[in-house]
C-alpha positions in Angstrom: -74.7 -16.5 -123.2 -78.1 -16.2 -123.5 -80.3 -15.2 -120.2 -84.1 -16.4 -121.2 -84.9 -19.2 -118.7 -86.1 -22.2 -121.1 -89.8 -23.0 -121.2 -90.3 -26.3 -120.5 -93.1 -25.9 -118.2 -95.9 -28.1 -119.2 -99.6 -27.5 -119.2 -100.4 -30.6 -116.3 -97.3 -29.2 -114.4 -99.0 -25.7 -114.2 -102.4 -27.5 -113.6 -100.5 -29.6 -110.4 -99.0 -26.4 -109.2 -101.6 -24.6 -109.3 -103.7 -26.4 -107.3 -101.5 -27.4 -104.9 -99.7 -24.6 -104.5 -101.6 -23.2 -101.9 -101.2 -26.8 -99.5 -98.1 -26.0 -97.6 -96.7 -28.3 -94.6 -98.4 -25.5 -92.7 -101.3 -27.0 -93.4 -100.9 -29.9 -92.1 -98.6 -28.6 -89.4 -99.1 -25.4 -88.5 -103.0 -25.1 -88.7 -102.9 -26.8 -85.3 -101.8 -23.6 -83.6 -104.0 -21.4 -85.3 -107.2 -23.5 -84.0 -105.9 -23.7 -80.7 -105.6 -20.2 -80.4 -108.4 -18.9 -82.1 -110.8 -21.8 -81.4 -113.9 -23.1 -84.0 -113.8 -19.4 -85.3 -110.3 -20.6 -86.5 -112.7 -21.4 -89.7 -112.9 -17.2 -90.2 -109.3 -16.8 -90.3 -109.0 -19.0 -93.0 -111.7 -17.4 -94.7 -110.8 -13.9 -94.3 -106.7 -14.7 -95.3 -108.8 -17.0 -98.1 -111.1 -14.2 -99.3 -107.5 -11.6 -99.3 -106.0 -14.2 -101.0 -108.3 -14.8 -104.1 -108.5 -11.1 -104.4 -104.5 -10.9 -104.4 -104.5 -13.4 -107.0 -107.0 -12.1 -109.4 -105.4 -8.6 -109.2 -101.8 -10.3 -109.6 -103.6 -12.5 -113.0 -104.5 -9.4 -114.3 -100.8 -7.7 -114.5 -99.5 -11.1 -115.3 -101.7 -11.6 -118.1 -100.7 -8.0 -119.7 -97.1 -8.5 -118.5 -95.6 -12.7 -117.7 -92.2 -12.5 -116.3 -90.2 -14.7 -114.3 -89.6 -11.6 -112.0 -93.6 -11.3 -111.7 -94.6 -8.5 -109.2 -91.7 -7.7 -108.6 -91.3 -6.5 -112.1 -94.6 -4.9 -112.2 -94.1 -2.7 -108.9 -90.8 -1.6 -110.8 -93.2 -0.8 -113.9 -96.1 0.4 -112.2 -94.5 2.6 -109.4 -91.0 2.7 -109.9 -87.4 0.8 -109.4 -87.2 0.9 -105.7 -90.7 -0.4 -105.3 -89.1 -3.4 -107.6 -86.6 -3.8 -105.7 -88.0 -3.3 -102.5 -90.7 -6.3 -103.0 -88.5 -8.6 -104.8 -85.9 -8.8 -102.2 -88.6 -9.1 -99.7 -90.2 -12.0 -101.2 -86.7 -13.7 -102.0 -86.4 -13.6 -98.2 -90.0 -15.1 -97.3 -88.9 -17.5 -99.7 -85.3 -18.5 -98.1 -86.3 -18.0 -94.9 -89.4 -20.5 -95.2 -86.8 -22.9 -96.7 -84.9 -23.3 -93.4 -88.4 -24.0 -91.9 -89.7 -26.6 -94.2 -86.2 -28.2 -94.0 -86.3 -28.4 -90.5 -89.9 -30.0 -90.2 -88.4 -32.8 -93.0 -85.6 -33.3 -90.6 -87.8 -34.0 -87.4 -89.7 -36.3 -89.4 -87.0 -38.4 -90.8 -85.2 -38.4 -87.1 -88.5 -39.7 -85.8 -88.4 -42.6 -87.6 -84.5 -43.4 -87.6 -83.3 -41.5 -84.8 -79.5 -42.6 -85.5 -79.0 -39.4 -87.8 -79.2 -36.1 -86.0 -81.9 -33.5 -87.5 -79.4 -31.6 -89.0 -78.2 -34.2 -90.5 -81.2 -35.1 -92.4 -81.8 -31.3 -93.4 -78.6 -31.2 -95.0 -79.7 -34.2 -97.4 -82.7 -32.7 -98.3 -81.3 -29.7 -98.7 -78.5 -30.6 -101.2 -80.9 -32.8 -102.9 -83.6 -30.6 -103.8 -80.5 -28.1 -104.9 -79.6 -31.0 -107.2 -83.4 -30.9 -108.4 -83.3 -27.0 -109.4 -79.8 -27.5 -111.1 -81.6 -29.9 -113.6 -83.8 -28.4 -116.5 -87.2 -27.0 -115.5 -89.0 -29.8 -116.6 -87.4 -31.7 -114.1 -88.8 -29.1 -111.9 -92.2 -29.6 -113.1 -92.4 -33.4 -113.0 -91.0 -33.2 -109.3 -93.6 -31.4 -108.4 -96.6 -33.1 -110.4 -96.3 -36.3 -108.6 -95.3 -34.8 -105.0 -98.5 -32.5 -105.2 -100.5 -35.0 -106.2 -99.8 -37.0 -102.9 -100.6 -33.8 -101.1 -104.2 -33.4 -102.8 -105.2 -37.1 -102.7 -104.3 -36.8 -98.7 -106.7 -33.8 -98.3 -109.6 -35.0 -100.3 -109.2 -38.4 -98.3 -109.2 -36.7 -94.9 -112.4 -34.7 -96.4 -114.1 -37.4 -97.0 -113.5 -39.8 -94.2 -114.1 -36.5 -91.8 -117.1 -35.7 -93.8 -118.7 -39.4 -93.4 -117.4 -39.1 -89.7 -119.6 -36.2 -88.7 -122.5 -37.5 -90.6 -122.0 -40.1 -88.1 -121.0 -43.1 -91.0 -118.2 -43.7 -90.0 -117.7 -46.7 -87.8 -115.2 -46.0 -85.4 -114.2 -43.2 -83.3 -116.3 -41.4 -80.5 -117.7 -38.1 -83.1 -120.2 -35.3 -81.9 -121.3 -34.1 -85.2 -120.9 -30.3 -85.5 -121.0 -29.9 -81.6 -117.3 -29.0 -81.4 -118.1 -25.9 -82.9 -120.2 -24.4 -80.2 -119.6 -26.9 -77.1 -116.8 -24.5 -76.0 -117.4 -21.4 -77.2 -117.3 -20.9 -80.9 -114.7 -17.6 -80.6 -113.7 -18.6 -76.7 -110.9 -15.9 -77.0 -112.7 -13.5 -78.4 -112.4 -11.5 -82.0 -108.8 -10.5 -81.5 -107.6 -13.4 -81.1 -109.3 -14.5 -84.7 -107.4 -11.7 -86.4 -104.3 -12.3 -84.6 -104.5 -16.3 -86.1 -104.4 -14.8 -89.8 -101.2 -14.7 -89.4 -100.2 -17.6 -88.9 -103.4 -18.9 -92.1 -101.4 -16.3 -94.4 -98.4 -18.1 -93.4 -99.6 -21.5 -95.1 -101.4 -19.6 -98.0 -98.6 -17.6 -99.7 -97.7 -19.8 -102.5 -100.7 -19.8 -104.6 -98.8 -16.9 -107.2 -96.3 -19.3 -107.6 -98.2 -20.1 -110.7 -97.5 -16.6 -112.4 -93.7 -17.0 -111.6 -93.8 -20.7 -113.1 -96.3 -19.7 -116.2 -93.2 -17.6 -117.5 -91.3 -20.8 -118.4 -94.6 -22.4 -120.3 -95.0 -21.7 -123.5 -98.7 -19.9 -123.3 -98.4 -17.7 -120.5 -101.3 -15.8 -120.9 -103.6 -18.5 -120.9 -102.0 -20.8 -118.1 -102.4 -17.8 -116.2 -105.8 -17.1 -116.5 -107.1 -20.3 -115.7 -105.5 -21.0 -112.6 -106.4 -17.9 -111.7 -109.7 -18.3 -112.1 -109.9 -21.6 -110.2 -108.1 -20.1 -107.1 -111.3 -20.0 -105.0 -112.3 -23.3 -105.5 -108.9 -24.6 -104.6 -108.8 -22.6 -101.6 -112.7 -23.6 -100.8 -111.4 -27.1 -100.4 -108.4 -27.4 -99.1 -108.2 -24.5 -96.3 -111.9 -23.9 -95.5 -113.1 -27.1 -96.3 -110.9 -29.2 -94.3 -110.4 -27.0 -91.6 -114.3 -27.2 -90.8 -113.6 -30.6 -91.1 -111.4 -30.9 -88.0 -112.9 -28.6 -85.7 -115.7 -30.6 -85.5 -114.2 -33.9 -85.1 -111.9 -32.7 -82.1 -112.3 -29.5 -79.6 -109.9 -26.8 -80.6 -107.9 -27.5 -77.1 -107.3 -31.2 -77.6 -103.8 -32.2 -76.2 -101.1 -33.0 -79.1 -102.5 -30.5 -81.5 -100.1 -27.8 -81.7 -97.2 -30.1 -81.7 -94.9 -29.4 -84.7 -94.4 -33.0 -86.2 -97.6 -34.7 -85.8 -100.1 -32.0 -86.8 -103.3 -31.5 -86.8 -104.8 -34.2 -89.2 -103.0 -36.8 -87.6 -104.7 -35.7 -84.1 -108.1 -35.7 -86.0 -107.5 -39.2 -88.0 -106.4 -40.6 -84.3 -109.7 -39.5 -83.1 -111.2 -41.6 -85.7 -109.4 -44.7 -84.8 -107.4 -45.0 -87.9 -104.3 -47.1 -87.4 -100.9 -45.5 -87.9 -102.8 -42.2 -88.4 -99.6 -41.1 -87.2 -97.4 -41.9 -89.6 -99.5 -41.9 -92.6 -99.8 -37.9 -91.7 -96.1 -37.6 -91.0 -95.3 -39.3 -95.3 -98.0 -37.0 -96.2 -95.9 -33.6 -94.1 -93.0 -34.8 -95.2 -93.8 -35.1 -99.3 -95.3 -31.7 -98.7 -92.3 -30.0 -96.8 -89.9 -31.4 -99.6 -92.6 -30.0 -102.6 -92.6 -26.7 -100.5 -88.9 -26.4 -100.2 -88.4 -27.6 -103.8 -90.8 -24.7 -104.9 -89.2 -22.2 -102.4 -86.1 -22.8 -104.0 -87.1 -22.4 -107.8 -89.3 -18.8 -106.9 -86.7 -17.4 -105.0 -84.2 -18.3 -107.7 -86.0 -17.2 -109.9 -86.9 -14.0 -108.5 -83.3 -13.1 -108.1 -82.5 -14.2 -111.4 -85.1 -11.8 -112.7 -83.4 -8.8 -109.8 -80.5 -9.7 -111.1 -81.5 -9.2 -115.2 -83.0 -5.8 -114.1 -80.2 -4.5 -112.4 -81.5 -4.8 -108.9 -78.7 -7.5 -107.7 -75.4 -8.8 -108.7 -75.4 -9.8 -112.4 -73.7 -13.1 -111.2 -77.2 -14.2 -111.0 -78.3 -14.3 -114.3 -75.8 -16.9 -115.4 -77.4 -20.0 -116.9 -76.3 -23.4 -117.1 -75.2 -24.1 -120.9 -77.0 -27.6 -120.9 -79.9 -26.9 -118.6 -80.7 -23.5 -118.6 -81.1 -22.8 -115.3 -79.7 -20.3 -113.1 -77.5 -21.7 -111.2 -75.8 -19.3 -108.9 -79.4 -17.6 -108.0 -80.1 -21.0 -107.1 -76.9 -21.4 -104.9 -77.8 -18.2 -103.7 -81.1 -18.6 -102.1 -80.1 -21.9 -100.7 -77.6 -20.0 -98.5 -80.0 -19.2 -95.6 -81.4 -23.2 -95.7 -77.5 -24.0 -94.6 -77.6 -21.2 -92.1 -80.6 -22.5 -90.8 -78.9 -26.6 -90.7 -75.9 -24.8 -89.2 -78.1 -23.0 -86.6 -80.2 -26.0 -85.9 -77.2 -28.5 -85.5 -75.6 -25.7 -82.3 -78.7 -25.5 -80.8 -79.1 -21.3 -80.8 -82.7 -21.4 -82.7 -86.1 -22.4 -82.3 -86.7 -22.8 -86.2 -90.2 -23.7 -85.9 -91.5 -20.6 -83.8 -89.3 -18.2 -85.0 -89.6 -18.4 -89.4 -93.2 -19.6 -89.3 -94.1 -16.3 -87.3 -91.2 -13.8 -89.7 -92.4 -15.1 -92.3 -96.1 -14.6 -91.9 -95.9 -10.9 -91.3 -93.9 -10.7 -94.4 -96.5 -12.8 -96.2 -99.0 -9.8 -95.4 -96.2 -7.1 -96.8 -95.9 -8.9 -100.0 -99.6 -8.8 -100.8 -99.7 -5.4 -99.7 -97.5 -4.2 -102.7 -99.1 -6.7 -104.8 -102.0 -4.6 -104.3 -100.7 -1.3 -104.6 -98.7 -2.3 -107.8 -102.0 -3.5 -109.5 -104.1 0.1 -108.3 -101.1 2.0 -110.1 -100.5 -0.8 -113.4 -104.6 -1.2 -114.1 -104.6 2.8 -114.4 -101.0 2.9 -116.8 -102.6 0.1 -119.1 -106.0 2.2 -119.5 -104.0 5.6 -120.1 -101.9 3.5 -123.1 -105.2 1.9 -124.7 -103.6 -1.9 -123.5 -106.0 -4.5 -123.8 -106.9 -6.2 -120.3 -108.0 -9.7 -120.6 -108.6 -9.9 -116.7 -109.8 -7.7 -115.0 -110.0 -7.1 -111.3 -113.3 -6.8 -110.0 -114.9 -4.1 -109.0 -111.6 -2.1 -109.5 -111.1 -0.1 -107.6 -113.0 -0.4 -104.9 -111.4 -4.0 -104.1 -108.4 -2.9 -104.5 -108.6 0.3 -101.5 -110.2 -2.6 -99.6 -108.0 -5.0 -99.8 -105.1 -2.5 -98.7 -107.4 -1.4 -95.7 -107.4 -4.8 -94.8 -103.9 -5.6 -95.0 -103.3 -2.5 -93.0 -105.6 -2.8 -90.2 -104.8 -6.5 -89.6 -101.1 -5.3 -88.8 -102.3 -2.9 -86.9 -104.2 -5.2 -84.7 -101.3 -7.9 -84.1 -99.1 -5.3 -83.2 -101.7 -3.2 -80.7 -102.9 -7.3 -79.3 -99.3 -7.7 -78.8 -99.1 -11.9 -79.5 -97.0 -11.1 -82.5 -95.9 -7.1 -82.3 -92.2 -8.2 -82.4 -92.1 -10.3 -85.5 -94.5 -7.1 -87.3 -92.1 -4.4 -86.1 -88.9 -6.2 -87.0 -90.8 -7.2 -90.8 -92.0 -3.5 -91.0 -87.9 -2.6 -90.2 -86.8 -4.6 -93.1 -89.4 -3.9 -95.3 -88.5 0.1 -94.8 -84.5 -1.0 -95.1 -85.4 -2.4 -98.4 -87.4 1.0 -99.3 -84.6 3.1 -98.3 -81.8 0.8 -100.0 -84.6 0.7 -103.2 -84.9 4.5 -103.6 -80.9 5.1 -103.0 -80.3 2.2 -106.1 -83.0 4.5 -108.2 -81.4 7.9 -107.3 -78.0 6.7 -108.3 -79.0 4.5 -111.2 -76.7 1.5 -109.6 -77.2 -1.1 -112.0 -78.5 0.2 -114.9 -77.8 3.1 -116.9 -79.4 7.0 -116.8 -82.5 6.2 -119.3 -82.3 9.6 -122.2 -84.8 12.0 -122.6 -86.0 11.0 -125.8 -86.6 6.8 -124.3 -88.3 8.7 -121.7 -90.8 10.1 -123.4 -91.5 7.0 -125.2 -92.0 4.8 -122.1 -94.4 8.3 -120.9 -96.5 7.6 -124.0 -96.7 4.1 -123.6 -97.9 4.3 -119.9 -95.3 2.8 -118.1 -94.2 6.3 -116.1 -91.0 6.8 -115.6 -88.5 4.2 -117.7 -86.4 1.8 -116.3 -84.0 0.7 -118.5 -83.1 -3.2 -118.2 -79.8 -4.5 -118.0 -79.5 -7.2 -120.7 
């Protein structure tokens, strides 16, 4: 049977996904907590995790461009440094991934209690869940149109709440009780101070990661070069908008301590559209978070699939994974796979024994922060193989590689401050443990070849000339 994963991508699917790729339900939801503990200057966390992430993306175009894969970085650590760097950030993502299921699940299952109580939360969970499994068994078109239409609720919302907040401050708008841009200051505009600020990028990385879902997806399309380059290039506009611009938005319509606004179902825009006297702000907000949760999850489930597919094809996880449906061309058991910790998570949820909403949104943002640190190591080390073999680069990272060095300091010294401030040192420590579990497992698969066979001296050589280093042999 064959294992390529069909391309039937299309070009307004990519378009969708990449712009709305980066709007999360943590945008919606979890924003909240980040301005209430970080205050107007709530606004520079989303810049700076905005700033890391266009420069994460534009190095992650670059190898993508030279390289598309379903596997995506994953792959080009493996090519770039070696198999257990592979390995070591392809299982790491396929956990952000499955783990950030469980949360999205959850929020859609608070949301649909709300409104018909009768059915417990777990309940609801376990429909979504098995739906949006049915969604990823389907042909990847399926996939596609799924998304088109759910992300397009999700940027139609923002731009809406843009623009009403925007006519709101310039005092046009006819109801509500506004003070301009006095929110911003009236308090204080970093009241706890610059820690603090650093400390909330955690929780704006957590709704960014998402945005290189593109390269993953641009595999199955049938140009992936040039899919990838232009949603690459529109990644700071995107993010320009929808983060920046519409958290601005709402720390000047309400102070950054207002009552209700960390609370996980109602989210912030909902407290800011109240403020405005919109009727049923409420639950206008809660359709919009709970379109959003389900695109999230849906995506969640087709990267992580697809990233163990592509673990699986190199010889990096069991080759169960790489079977394909014979009508649909989808991986199936990958997908069955990475749905396994969603069903934990309903299982966990229905007993009681785990505050979902706390617990993954916090894992999973220190592990957000790992990713994009070997995203960034894997491009200093690919950009220097491609030179050495005369590759052509059709983008480039800027400033290479000065951007590069400080975009790792970055990474670095942010961890190193949420674990000396102490507000998140657990949920650091415990992601740095598996991270370096991974490594260790990563290095032991490439010492004893587990998977794939003891490349020969003469393919060695080869892969030497061509600058990819040491050769890893693939598993087909």
């Amino acid at each position: 049977m064959s294992q390529q994963l069909e391309g039937g991508l299309k070009p307004r699917h990519l378009t969708m996904l990449s712009i709305a790729g980066v709007i999360g339900g943590a945008l919606f939801v979890g924003s909240g907590k980040v301005i209430a503990s970080a205050g107007p200057a709530a606004i520079l966390a989303y810049i700076g995790g905005g700033i890391l992430v266009v420069l994460v993306m534009r190095m992650l175009g670059e190898m993508a461009v030279a390289q598309p894969d379903s596997g995506s970085f994953s792959t080009y650590a493996d090519r770039a440094i070696g198999r257990w760097a592979g390995f070591t950030i392809g299982w790491l993502y396929w956990c952000f991934w499955t783990l950030l299921m469980g949360w999205e699940a959850y929020v859609a299952g608070a949301i649909l209690n709300a409104w018909m109580p009768a059915v417990p939360i777990w309940g609801y969970m376990l429909v979504v869940v098995f739906g949006l499994m049915a969604v990823n068994f389907l042909p990847v078109h399926n996939y596609g149109e799924f998304e088109f239409w759910f992300a397009l609720i999700k940027v139609v919302a923002i731009v809406l709440f843009i623009a009403i907040g925007a006519l709101a401050i310039a005092r046009l708008w006819p109801a509500g009780d506004v003070a301009g841009m006095a929110h911003l200051t009236s308090k204080g505009f970093m009241p706890n101070g610059p820690g603090a600020v650093v400390v909330a990028l955690l929780g704006a990385m957590f709704a960014f990661i998402g945005a290189e879902i593109v390269t993953v997806a641009a595999a199955e399309s049938r140009d992936p070069g040039k899919e990838i380059v232009r949603t690459t290039r529109s990644v700071v506009w995107r993010i320009s908008l929808f983060y920046v611009g519409s958290i601005f938005i709402v720390v000047c319509l309400i102070p950054y301590d207002t009552p209700g606004l960390i609370l996980s179902t109602e989210g912030t825009y909902a407290v800011a559209l109240k403020h405005l006297g919109i009727p049923f702000a409420g639950q206008i907000v809660n359709f919009v978070v709970l379109t959003s949760v389900c695109s999230c999850f849906n995506s969640a489930l087709y990267t992580s699939s697809r990233m163990l597919f592509s673990l699986a094809r190199r010889g990096d996880a069991p080759r169960l994974f790489t079977t394909l449906g014979r009508s649909t061309s989808a991986p199936y058991m990958a997908v069955i796979a990475s749905s396994a910790l969603a069903l934990l998570t309903v299982a966990l949820t229905a007993t009681g024994q785990m505050d979902v909403f706390d617990v993954l949104m916090a894992a999973t943002g220190s592990i957000a922060l790992l990713v994009y640190l070997c995203i960034a190591v894997s491009q200093l080390h690919m950009r220097r193989k491609l030179e050495a073999s005369g590759t052509p680069i059709r983008l480039k990272m800027w400033c290479f590689p000065a951007l590069t060095y400080a975009t790792i300091f970055f990474i670095v010294a942010s961890m190193v401050v949420m674990v000396a401030e102490g507000t998140y040192r657990k949920e650091v420590l415990y992601t740095s443990v598996l991270g370096g579990a991974l490594v260790a497992l990563g290095m032991l698969a490439q010492k004893l070849h587990w998977g794939r066979p003891k490349p020969g001296r003469v393919e060695q050589e080869q892969a030497v000339q061509e600058g990819l280093g040491p050769l890893i042999v693939k598993s087909e």
